[in-house]
Phi, psi and omega in degrees: 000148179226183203114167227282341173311312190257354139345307171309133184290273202236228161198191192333306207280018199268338163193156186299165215276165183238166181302307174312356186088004206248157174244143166273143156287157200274169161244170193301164166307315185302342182114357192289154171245199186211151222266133168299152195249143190275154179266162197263111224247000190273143159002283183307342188298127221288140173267132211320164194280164164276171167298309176322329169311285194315304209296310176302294188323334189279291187311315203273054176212318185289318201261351163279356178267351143261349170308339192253352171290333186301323198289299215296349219251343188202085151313313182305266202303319184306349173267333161311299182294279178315312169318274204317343178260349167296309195299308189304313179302304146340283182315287175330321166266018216253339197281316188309312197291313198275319191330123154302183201217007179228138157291014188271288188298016192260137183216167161267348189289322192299002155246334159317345232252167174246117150310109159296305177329314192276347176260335161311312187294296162343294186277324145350289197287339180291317204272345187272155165323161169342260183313289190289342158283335176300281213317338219255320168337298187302311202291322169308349175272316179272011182276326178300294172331318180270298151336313189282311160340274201296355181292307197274016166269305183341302174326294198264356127003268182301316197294304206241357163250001177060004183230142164311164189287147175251130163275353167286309193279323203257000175296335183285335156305346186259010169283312178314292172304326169306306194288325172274355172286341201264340172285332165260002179204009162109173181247006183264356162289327196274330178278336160290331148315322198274318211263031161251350179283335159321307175281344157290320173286338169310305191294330198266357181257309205285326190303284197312349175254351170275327197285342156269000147313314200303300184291345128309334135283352176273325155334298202268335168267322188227090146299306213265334181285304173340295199282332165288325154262007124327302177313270188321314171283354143288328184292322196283341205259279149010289188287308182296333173252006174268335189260017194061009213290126177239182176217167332204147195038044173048049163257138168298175184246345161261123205235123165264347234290311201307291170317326166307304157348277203283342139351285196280303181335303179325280182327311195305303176330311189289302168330282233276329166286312190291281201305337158255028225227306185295303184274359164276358179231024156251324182299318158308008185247117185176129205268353177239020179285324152327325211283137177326158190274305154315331177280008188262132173036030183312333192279021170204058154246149186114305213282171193236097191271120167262069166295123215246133163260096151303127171291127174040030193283091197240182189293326191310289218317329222235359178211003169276140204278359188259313175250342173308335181273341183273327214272333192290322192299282178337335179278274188309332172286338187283309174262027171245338143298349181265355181263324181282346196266354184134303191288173184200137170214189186210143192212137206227191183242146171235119170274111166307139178285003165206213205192109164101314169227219183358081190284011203276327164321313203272311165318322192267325176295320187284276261249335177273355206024038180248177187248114192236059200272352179217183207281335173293335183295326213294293195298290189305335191263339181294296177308337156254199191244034175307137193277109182274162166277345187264000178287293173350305181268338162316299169333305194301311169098030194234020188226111147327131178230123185227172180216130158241148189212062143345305183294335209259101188269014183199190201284141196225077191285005171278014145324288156332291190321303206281020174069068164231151186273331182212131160271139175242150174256191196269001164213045166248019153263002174102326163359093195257013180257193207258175164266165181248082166085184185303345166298131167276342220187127167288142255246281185312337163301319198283344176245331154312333183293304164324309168320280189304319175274326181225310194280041185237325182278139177303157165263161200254141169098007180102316177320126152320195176205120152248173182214157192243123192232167192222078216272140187253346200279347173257042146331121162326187304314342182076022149214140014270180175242148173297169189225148174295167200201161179278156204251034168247352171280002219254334177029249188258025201056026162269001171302328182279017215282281209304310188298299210301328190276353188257334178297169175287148219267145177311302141026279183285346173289275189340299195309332232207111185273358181276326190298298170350299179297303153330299170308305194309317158313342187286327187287320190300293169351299199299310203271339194279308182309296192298297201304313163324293180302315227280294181311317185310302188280317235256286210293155191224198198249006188290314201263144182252106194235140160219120179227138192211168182258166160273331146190193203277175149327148191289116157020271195287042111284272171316325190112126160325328172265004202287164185306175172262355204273164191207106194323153176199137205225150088323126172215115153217208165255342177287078157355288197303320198298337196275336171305337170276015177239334188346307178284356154306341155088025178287180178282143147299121186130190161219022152245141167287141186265143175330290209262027191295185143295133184240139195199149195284141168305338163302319198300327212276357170314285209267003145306307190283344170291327169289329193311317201253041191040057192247126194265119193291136171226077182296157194262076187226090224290000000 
């Protein structure tokens, strides 16, 4: 970097003092020599250096002294290379300042735009002294930096939670995003991803902070211009924006964005303290917390209730013109074997509390009837005793409770909340095949497993069952996806050895939003299937299945605009059960019609605990 600081060949520190008392600057290799410098005879004078001092000092004197021999030596260029890295520095905080928070919003008109901050900062620096504009110069770089950081989380946010980055809640997601690079795409690509993205940020707070350095010593040598065009590009900013002025796709030409920014962050912080603060005494609020253990779910004792999470099972797979039509067909062959086989169901819309991801949300929103849209609403409802549906038949003491959980690979203390008396994970099933991708296991291995291990078995004492099950296979990236296989073949999962190696590799899905979509449809395909068969083959006159997805597919899947909803179907063979819904007015079947009801998913706990009589005794703490 250059400007009137670094210019200078050396200072106090650049080699120790000589007998005569004068300090030398070292000279270059070639031999230049340099004029002594008087040592510094005042009070105030730096206490000698250590050697390690000595030593940087001695290099960093070697190189400023060729750097001006180099200058003294090609003028032409060295005044080019100082321009272009002056300019390049311009850009950069000018890219900074003006950047969008969405890759929807990314342009080139969208860098066109004049930063009041940057015209603001400009005049800052014109009025201060030396020293506190270099310093305040740096902290303006890295406060740009960290501006620059959460824009491009926003980014990868939006894209794929359909929400902005929270600076509060969400740093704990991105160990979560580390576990899925590393299923998809190895670990030893995922440690060169973490640690070049490290060095990329490393790299974007130190470039921002020389370069507005930079640009405040050039500020600072040409005062007078300086100050003149400050005015001006105030004046211009002033004018673009009282009179609206835009430029190419109705952008303004006067840019707030950075303040804006840090605006909303703000706000957001304060919402998000306020908002749990707020939401422990709505949790504590429950219209069934009270109710006796006999008034709980009675019209489904004796019966054998299932509830099933479709991974990423969203409104698109059943109305994007792109996966919708292979997926409706599965849906009408499916529920036209289920009709030959006995069962009947019905189907509606749920709007998810969440969008792309973190489906534990969406989960913990169906079963709490609470609206659990982020990870403290998470925490605060796990830590209490709020009434889950699936606690709810534990609570009767008249339901055997089981959970298979294939996605949960490590200590899973939400156990407790939802009431299950024995969980199985992903590696109490016995599972000897490979995985597919962040899945551990194909949906169909997860359900024979279920079969074999719990729904095959009597419950003791007499006792129903309900179970809770949690399906992986339609998980992102969606390649490779499992095939369906015959299900007296399924043994340990070494069957599936031959489909994970002929599918397609996550890599060639991710890249390709068309493909994406496509897969996604095929998985959704998949999971609908097993789960369908599974009932088919399984299933009694007994059972009661409720199945839904936890929220939709990431953006460049769903569409940048799409809905939250998410399909949810009742099937069983017992006429009363579906009778006990009637007045939901939902669809015949297991596709829901465009204009069925859609209703938040919080709501739908204490819809199903009264459809099956269950008498509310609230709770308020």
């Amino acid at each position: 970097m250059t400007g009137p600081e670094s210019a200078s060949a050396t200072g106090p520190e650049s080699a120790p003092p000589t007998e005569s008392g004068s300090e030398t600057a070292p000279a270059a290799e070639s031999g230049s020599e340099t004029a002594p410098v008087s040592a510094p005879d005042d009070a105030d004078a730096p206490a000698p250096t250590t050697p390690r001092r000595r030593g940087w000092a001695s290099w960093s004197g070697r190189v400023r002294v060729r750097r001006e021999a180099w200058r003294e030596a090609h003028p032409g260029a060295a005044s080019a290379l100082s321009i272009g890295v002056t300019v390049l520095c311009a850009a950069l905080v000018i890219a900074a300042l003006v950047m969008p928070n969405s890759v929807v919003g990314l342009g080139p008109a969208k860098f066109l735009r004049i930063p009041s901050e940057g015209i603001i900062a400009a005049a800052v620096a014109l009025a201060l002294p030396r020293r506190p504009r270099i310093v305040l110069a740096a902290v303006f770089g890295v406060v740009l930096g960290a501006l620059t950081l959460i824009n491009f989380l926003d980014m990868g946010f939006n894209e794929y939670l359909g929400r902005s980055f929270n600076a509060i809640l969400d740093w704990s997601l991105l160990s979560d995003a580390e576990s899925y690079l590393e299923d998809t795409l190895g670990k030893t690509a995922t440690v060169a991803v973490s640690v070049g993205a490290v060095v990329l940020v490393l790299l974007l707070f130190v470039l921002l902070a020389l370069a507005t350095v930079r640009l405040s010593n050039l500020l600072a040598r040409h005062p007078g211009r300086a100050t003149r065009g400050t005015l001006i590009a105030g004046v211009v900013w002033i004018t673009c924006s009282s009179f609206g002025l835009q430029i190419a796709g109705g952008v303004p030409l006067a840019s707030d964005r950075t303040a804006t920014a840090l605006e909303i962050k703000a706000r957001q912080v304060r919402d998000t303290l306020h908002d749990e603060a707020e939401f422990q005494k709505v949790a504590k609020v429950d219209a069934f917390g009270n109710t006796p253990a006999d008034q709980l779910v009675p019209d489904l004792r004796g019966k054998d209730v299932i509830f099933t999470f479709i991974e990423s099972y969203g409104r698109s797979a059943i109305e994007d013109p792109i996966m919708a039509p292979d997926v409706d067909k599965t849906l009408d062959a499916q529920t036209e074997s289920l009709t030959k086989a006995g069962y009947a169901a019905k189907s509606g819309w749920l709007t998810s509390a969440t969008y792309g991801g973190s489906s534990w949300l969406g989960h913990s929103t169906t079963m709490s009837g609470l609206w659990v849209s982020n990870q403290q609403r998470y925490r605060t409802v796990m830590a209490s005793d709020h009434l889950s549906i699936t606690k709810a038949f534990q609570k009767t003491g008249d339901f055997d409770t089981v959970g298979v959980m294939p996605g949960i690979q490590k200590g899973w203390p939400e156990q407790s909340y939802y009431g299950l008396d024995k969980v199985y994970n992903a590696f109490q099933l016995g599972y000897k095949g490979p995985k597919f991708s962040w899945s551990t296991m194909p949906d169909q291995y997860a359900l024979q497993q279920f079969q074999d291990r719990v729904h095959s078995k009597q419950p003791a004492d007499g006792k129903s069952r309900m179970s809770l099950l949690i399906l992986t296979s339609s998980h992102q990236p969606w390649a490779p996806i499992p095939k369906m296989v015959p299900w007296d073949q399924l043994g340990d999962g070494s069957v599936f050895d031959a489909i994970q190696k002929a599918g397609n590799k996550a890599s060639d899905v991710i890249a390709d939003t068309t493909k994406s979509r496509q897969e996604y449809g095929k998985s959704i395909q998949y999971s609908v299937t097993a789960l369908t068969q599974w009932l088919e083959r399984y299933g009694n006159d007994n059972t009661v299945l409720v199945f839904l997805g936890d929220h939709q597919p990431i953006a460049r899947v769903s569409g940048n605009h799409a809905s939250r909803d998410v399909p949810i179907s009742i099937v069983a063979k017992d006429p009363k059960m579906l009778d006990a819904i009637s007045s939901w007015n939902w669809t015949d079947g297991l596709r829901p019609a465009h204009n069925a009801p859609v209703w938040k998913m919080s709501s739908f706990r204490d819809r199903f605990l009264t459809a099956y009589g269950s008498t509310p005794h609230p709770k308020n703490n």
